[in-house]
N, C-alpha and C positions, 0 to 999 in steps of 0.2 A: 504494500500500500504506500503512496507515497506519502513524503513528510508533510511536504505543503498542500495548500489547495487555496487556489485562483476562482475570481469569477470574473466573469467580462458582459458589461452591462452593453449588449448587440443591439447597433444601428446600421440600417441599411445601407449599403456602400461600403462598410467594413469590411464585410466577409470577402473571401475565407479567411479564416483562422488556423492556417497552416504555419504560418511562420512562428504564432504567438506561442502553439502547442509543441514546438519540438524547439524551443526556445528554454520555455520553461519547465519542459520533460528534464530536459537536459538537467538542471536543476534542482528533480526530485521533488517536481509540481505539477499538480494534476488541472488542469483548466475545463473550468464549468461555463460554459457559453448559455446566456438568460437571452430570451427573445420574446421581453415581454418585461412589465412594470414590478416592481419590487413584489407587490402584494401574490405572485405567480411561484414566487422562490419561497421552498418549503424553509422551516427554522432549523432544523438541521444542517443546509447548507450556506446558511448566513452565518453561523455557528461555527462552523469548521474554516469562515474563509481567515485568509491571511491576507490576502493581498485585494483590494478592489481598483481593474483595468474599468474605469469607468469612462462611456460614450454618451449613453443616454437617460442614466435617473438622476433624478432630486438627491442630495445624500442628507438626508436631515438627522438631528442629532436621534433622535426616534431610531432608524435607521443602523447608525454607528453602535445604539448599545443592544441590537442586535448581533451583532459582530463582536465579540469580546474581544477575538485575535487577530482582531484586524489591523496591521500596523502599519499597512500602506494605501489609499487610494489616488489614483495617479490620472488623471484626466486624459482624453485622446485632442489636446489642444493645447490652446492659451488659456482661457477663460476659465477661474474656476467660480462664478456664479451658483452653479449648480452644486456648492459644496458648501456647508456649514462649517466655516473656517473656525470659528472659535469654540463651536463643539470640538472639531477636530483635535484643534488644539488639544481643550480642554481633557479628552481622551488620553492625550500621545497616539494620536495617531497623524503620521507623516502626509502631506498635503504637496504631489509635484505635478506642473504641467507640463508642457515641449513649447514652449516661446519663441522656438527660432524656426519649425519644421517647415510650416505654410505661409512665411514674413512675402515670401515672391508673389504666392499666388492670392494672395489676399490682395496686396497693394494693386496687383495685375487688374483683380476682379472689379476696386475701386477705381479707377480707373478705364474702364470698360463701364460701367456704370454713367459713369460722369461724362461720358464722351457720347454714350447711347441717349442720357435724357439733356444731356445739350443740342444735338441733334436731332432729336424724335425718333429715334429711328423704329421705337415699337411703336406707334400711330401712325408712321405712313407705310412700314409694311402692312399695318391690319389694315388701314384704307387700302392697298391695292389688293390686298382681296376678298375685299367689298368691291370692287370693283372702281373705284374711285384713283384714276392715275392722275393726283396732284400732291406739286410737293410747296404748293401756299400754307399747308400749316407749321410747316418750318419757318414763317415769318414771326418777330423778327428772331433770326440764328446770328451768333457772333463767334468771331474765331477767339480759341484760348489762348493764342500765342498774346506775348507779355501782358497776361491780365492777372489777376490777385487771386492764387490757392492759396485758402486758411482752414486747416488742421486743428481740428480739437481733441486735442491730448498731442505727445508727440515719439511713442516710442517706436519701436522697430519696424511694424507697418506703416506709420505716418511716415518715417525718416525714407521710408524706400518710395514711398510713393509722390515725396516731396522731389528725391533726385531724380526720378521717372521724368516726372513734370518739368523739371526745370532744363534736362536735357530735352527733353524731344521740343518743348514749346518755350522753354525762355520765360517761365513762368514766375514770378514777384510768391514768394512764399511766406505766411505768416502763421503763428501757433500761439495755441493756446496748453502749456502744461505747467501748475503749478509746483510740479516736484522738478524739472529737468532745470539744471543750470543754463544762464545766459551765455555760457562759452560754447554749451551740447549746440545751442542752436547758432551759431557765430560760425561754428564747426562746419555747420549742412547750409552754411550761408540763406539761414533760416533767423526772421524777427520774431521773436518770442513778447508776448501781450497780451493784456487782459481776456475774455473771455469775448467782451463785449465789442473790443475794436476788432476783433477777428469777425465775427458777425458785420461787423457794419462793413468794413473797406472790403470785403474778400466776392469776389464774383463766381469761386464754389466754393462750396464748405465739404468738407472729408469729416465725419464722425470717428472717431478712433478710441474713445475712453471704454475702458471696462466698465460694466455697471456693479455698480458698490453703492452704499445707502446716500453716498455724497453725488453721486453721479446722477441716480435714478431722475428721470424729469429733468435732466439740466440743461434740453432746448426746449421750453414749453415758448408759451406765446411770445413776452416779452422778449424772449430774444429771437424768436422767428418774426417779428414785427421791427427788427434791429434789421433784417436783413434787407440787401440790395432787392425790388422788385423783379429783376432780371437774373438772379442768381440761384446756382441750382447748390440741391443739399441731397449728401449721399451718406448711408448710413452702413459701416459694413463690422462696426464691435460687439453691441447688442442695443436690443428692439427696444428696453424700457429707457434707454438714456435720453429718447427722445419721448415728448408727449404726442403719439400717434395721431386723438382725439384732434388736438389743436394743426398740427399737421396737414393731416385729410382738410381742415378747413383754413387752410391757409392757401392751397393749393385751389382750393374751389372758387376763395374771394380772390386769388391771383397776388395776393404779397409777396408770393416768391413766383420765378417761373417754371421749376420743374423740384424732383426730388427721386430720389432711387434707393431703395432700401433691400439688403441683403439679409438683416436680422428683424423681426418682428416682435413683438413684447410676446404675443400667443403665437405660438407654433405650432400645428398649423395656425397659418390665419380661419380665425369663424366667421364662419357665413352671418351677411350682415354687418363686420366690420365695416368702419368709415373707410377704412385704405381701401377697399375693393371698389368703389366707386370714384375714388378722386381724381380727379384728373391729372394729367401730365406727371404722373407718377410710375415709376416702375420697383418691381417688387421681383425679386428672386427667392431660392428656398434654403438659406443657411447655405450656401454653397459655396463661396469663396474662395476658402481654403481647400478647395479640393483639386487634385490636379493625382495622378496615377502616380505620379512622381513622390511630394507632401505626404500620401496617402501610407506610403511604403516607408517612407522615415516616420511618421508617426509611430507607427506599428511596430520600429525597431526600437525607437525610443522611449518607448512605451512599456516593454518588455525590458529594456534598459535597465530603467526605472525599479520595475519589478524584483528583476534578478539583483540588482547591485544590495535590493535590501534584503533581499533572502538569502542573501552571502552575508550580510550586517554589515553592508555599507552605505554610505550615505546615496539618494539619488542626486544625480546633479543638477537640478532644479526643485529646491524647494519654497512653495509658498508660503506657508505657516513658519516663520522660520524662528520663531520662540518658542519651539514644539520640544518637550520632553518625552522620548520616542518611548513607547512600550517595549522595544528591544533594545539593547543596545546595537548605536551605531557607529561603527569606525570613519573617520574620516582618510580619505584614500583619493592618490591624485586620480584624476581621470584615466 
């Protein structure tokens, strides 16, 4: 029987789980694949787990003190929203995401975004087939070369998609991150500023912040009513940093001209949201970060992760990093 035992909270686009399983066989771990919501996994296997490869639940403290031995859950991203950081804590239980896996294909997808609802390009494909071959609703379109990108928040995806920008278009770049030094951004020959002058001078806005209790709602009306009339707003960190409600009707009374959102506050989106109706909006499904490439370092990093603590070493990204580990853990170069 083996020593360990894994579970891996399965979302679609993940599988297989070939690499993860002879990964952490290797190991002396056995991996339990869930395809399906917490309340579907018997107590006995929440019970025996050690390790949680988590993609898609909630991890709430409820949750964790199911899991007695559980001394690691490791995220298949950035974002740990989905984790109760200070239960975790509170537990010793180890909290790491992969920060760096999908930094390309995120800024790629933001940017693809911001290029598609500058240009319309989902309304006048769906007018041509409607039959309607006109491209006047592209009026008025303006080009992005040397016009004003402002970035809220500024770390590895906004940094990549600020140099993106600036090479291909020549683009004036401005940010908003209260923790990042004025030299980080001197660096990416990036203006670092309030929250509010990014909003107002910037002709796109890039959303980048993680959602944390400080973040949630931090573009609601007032500062979507800061913004230029003709400027578009892309959202690709998470859905609740922005207020969706006021959104959808900003887009409707035209204060802004477009807006493209990659993450939603409810995922799926429910029928009957405002977003499904707003206009000049575009909407994709958490997808981003995905690319066949991302996809496959996640999954090694992930099990990285895993393995380094089932050996009782530290992972090399941790979240919670005032955490008093239920095992002990060595620290060990990379």
């Amino acid at each position: 029987m083996p020593r360990y035992h894994v579970l891996l909270s399965h979302y679609p686009g993940y599988e297989p789980y070939d690499y993860e399983k002879a990964e952490l066989s290797a190991r002396d771990a056995e991996l339990t694949i869930i395809e399906g919501d917490t309340d579907t996994v018997s107590d006995d296997l929440l019970h025996r787990c050690d390790v949680l490869l988590n993609i898609s639940w909630r991890v709430s403290a409820e949750l964790m003190d199911q899991m007695p031995r559980c001394c690691l859950v490791t995220v298949y991203g950035i974002g740990t929203d989905s984790v109760d950081l200070a239960a975790a804590t509170k537990r010793g239980i180890v909290v790491s995401n992969i920060p760096l896996a999908a930094v390309d294909d995120v800024a790629n997808h933001a940017i693809a975004l911001l290029l598609s609802s500058l240009r319309r390009v989902v309304p006048l494909d769906a007018a041509i087939r409607r039959g309607v071959y006109d491209w006047t609703p592209l009026i008025p379109a303006h080009n992005p070369r040397g016009k004003v990108l402002g970035l809220v928040a500024f770390g590895n995806i906004a940094r990549a998609v600020a140099r993106k920008m600036q090479a291909a278009f020549g683009m004036q770049v401005t940010a908003y991150d209260p923790y990042v030094a004025p030299e980080t951004g001197r660096e990416y020959n990036v203006r670092l500023t309030t929250l509010d002058e990014v909003l107002r001078t910037s002709d796109f806005v890039s959303v980048h912040a993680p959602l944390t209790p400080e973040t949630r709602g931090l573009i609601g009306e007032a500062q979507l009513r800061l913004m230029k009339p003709a400027a578009h707003l892309v959202v690709t960190s998470r859905g609740g940093v922005v207020d969706e409600a006021t959104l959808a009707k900003s887009l409707r009374e035209g204060w802004i001209a477009g807006a493209a959102l990659d993450v939603q506050a409810h995922e799926p989106v429910p029928p009957g949201d405002p977003l499904l109706d707003a206009p000049n909006l575009i909407l994709t499904p958490h997808c981003a970060g995905y690319s066949e490439e991302s996809t496959a370092e996640i999954k090694r990093l992930a099990c990285d992760a895993a393995c380094r603590v089932l050996e009782g070493r530290w992972p090399r990204w941790v979240v919670n990093k005032g955490v008093e580990p239920r095992v002990a853990l060595a620290e060990v170069s990379p």
